[in-house]
VMD Tcl script that draws the C-alpha trace (Angstrom):
set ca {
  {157.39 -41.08 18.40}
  {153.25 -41.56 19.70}
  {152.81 -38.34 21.60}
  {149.57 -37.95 23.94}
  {147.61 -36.28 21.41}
  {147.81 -38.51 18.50}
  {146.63 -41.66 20.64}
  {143.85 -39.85 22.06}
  {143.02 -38.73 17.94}
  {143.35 -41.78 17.21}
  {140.76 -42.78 20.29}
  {138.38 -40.28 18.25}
  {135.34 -41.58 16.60}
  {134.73 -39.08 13.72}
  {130.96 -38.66 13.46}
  {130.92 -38.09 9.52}
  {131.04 -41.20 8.19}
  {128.04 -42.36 10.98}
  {125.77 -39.69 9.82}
  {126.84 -40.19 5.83}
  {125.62 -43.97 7.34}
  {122.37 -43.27 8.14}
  {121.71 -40.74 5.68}
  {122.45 -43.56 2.91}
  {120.24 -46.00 4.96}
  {117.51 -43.49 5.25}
  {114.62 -45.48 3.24}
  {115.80 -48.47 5.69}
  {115.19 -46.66 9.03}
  {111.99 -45.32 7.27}
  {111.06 -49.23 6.68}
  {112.16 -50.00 9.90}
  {109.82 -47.19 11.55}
  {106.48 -47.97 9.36}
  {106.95 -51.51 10.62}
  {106.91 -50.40 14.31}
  {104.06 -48.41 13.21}
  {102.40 -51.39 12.05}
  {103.04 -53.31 14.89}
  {102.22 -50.84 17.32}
  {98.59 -50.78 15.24}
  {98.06 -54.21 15.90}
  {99.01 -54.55 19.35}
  {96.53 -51.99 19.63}
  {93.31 -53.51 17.71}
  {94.06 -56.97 19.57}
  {94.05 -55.11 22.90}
  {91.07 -55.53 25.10}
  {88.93 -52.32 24.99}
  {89.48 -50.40 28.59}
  {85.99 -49.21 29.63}
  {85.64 -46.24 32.78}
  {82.68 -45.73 34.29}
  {82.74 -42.97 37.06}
  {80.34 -40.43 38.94}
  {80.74 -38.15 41.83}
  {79.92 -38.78 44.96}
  {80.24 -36.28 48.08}
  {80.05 -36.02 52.12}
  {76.09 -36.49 53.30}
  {74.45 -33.72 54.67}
  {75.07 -33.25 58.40}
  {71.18 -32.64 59.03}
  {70.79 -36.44 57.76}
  {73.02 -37.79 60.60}
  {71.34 -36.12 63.20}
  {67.85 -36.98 61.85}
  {68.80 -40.88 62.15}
  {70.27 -40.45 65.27}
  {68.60 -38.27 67.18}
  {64.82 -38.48 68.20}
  {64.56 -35.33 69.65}
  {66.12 -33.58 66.63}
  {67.05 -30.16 67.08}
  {68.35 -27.85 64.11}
  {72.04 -27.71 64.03}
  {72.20 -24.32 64.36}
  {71.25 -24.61 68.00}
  {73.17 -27.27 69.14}
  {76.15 -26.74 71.18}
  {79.32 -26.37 69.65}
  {80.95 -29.72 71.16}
  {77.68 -31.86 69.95}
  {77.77 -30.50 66.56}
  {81.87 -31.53 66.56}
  {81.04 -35.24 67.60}
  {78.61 -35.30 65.03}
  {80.57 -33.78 62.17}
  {83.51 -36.16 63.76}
  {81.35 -39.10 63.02}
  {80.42 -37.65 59.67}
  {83.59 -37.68 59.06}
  {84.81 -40.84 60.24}
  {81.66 -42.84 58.12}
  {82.76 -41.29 54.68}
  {86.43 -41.97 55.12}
  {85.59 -45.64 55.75}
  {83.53 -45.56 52.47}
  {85.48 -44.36 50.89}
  {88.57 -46.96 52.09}
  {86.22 -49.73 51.67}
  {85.87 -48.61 47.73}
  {89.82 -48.65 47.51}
  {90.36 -52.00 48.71}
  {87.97 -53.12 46.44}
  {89.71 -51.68 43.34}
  {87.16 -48.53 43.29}
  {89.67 -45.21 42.53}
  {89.03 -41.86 43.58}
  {90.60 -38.89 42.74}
  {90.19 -35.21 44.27}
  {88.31 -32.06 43.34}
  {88.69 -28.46 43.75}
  {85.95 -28.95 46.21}
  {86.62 -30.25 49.64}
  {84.57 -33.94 50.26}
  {83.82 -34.42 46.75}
  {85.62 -37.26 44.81}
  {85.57 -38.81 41.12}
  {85.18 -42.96 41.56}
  {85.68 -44.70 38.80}
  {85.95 -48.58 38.00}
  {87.53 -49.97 34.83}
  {86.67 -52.96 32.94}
  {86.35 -54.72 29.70}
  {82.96 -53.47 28.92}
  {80.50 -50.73 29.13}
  {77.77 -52.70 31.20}
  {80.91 -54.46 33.10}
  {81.95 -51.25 34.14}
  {78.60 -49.65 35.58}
  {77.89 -53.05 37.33}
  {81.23 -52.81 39.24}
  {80.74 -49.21 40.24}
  {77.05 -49.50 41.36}
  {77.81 -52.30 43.54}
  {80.96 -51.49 44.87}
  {79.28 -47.84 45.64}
  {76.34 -49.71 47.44}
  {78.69 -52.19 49.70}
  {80.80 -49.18 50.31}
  {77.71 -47.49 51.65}
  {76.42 -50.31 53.98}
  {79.69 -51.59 55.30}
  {80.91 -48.26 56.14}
  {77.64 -47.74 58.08}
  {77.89 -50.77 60.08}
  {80.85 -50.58 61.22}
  {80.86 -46.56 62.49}
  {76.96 -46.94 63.06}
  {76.56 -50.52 64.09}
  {73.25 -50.01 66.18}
  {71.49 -48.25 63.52}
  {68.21 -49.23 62.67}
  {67.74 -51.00 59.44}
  {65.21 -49.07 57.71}
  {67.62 -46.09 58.22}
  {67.80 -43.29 55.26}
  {71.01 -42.41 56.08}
  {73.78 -43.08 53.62}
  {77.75 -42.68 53.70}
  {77.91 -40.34 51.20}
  {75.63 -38.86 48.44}
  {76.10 -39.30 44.77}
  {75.98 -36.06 42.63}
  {75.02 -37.47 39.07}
  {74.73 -40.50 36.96}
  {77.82 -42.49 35.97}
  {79.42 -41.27 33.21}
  {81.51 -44.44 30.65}
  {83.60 -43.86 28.32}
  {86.23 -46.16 26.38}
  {89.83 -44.98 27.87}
  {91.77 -46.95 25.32}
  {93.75 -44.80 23.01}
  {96.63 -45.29 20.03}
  {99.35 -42.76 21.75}
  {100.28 -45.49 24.37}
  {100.88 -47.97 21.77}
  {102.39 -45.77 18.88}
  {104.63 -43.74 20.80}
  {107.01 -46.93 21.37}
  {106.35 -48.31 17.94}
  {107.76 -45.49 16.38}
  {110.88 -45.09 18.50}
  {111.55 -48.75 18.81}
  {111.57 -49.39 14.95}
  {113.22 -45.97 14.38}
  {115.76 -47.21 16.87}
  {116.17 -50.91 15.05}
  {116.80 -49.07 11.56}
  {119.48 -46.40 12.78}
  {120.92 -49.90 14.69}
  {121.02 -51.90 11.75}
  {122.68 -48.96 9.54}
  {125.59 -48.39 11.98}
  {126.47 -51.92 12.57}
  {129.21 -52.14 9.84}
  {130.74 -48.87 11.10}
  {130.76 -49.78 14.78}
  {132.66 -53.59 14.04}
  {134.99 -51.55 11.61}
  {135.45 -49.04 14.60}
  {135.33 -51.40 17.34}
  {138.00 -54.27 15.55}
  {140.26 -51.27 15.13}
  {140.21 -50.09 18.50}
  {140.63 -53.42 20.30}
  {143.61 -54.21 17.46}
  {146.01 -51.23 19.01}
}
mol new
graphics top color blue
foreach p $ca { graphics top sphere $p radius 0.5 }
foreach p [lrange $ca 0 end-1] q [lrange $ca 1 end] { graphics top cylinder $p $q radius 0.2 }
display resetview
């Protein structure tokens, strides 16, 4: 008489003969991983190089804004409280637009310890590619975000949206790890796959022939 416990050993898989499987196929799964190596090489070398140029840009001087918009300028330090606010309100609202204007057109920007100054970086397919796209997406940030908080200021202003703190730095971002990292697990994967196969139809056939 089939009690409880010898169907469900019977429902068992014993793990021996799986590992004693791969252990035998070892110099297969090895093959198997050098060829996603391989592959994950060439991907790689075809791969368009992935050029970042960036620089650091930060919130203009509030002295500036007043100088452009006021002809009877008066130090900040003297002005009253609620004029310096609107002012450092419309600071505000100027670099923000900037810097939206650079998002939308595919300009990122990432945080810094330091409050109003931002990394921007654009990436393309070349060195020069990349500096062109950052120099004139920084300069259409800069006049778009003027005219539209600023729209009656006088063209030969000096005043700018924000201030740039150094040149642009470019560097090629592409790297190996992306591409070996799958390579490697994927053909590791394929080899330990194709050395089980016999035990899992032998496993599988007796299970569904109960």
């Amino acid at each position: 008489m089939t009690t409880p416990n010898d169907r469900y050993r019977d429902d068992e898989i014993d793990l021996l003969p799986f590992i004693h499987a791969l252990w035998k196929s070892k110099f297969k799964i090895i093959a198997a991983t050098v060829v996603g190596v391989a592959i994950s090489f060439a991907v790689f070398y075809t791969a368009a190089p992935k050029w970042i140029a960036s620089t650091y840009i930060a919130k203009p001087a509030l002295l500036s804004l007043y100088n452009e918009l006021r002809s009877d300028h008066i130090a900040p330090a003297t002005e009253q409280a609620s004029e310096i606010r609107l002012y450092s309100s419309i600071q505000d609202d100027v670099f923000n637009t900037a810097m939206g204007i650079m998002t939308a057109n595919g300009i990122d920007s990432a945080g810094t310890p330091q409050p109003y100054i931002f990394r921007v970086s654009s990436t393309a397919s070349s060195k020069e590619q990349a500096e062109a796209q950052l120099k004139a997406a920084l300069a259409v940030a800069n006049t778009q975000a003027l005219n539209l908080n600023l729209p009656s200021l006088a063209a030969d202003n000096t005043l700018r949206a924000f201030n740039p703190l150094s040149g642009f730095s470019t560097f090629n971002s592409k790297s190996l790890k992306p591409y070996l990292a799958p390579g490697i697990f994927i053909g590791f994967m394929f080899g330990c796959l194709v050395a089980l196969i016999p035990l899992l139809k032998l496993h599988f056939g007796r299970a569904t022939g109960k």
